[in-house]
N, C-alpha and C positions, 0 to 999 in steps of 0.2 A: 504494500500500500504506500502509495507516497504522498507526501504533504504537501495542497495547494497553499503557494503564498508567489507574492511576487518578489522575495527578495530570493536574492542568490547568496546564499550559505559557504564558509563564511563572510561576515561583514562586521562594521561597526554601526552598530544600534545604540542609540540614546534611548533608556530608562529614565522617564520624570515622574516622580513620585513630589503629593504635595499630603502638609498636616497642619496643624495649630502649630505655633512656634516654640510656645510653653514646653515640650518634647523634644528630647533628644535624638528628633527623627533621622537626622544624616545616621545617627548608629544605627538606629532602627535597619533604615535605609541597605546602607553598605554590607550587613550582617545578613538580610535578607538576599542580596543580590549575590552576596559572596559564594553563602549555600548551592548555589547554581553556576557560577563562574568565578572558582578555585584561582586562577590566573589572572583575576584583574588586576589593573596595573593602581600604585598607588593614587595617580594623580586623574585614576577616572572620574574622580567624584567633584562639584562644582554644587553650591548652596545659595539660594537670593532670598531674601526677606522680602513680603510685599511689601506695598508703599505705606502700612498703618503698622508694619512689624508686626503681625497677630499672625502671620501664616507665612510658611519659607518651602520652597521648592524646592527639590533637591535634580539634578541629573547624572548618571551615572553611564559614560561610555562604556559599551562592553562590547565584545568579539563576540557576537554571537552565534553559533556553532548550527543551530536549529528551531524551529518554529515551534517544537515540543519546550525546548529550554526556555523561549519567549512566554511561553502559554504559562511554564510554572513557574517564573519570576512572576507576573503581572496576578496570575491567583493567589501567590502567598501576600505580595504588597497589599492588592484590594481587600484578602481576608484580615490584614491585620487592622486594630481597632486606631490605631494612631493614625493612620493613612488615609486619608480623607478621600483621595482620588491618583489613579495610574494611569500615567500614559506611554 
């Protein structure tokens, strides 16, 4: 069976994850994304505060390998209770 998507395997994909700021979501974040890509690189990760500082987005470049390993980063991000929204 093979996996429709239109990227071509691998590549670099941007993980954005956002939450309330009150939270230590970059760890959150990275801890999460790490569970699935063992080899990311230190300086994938990048954090902005909105413009009222009540919410911080996080992005996190990864190599991603396949659309399976996409699907369970973006389920475990969305399942967690700190995470407000995955993109």
């Amino acid at each position: 069976m093979t996996e429709e998507t239109l990227f071509e395997f691998p590549c670099q994909f941007p993980i954005k994850a956002m939450g309330k700021a009150d939270v230590e979501l970059d760890l959150i974040v990275i801890e999460i994304v790490r569970r699935h890509t063992p080899d990311l690189a230190e300086d994938a990760m990048t954090s902005r505060p909105s413009k009222d500082g009540n919410f911080m987005a996080i992005t996190v470049i990864i190599e991603a390998s396949s659309k399976k390993q996409l699907d369970a980063i973006y389920q475990e991000l969305t399942d967690h209770p700190h995470v407000l929204m995955a993109l």
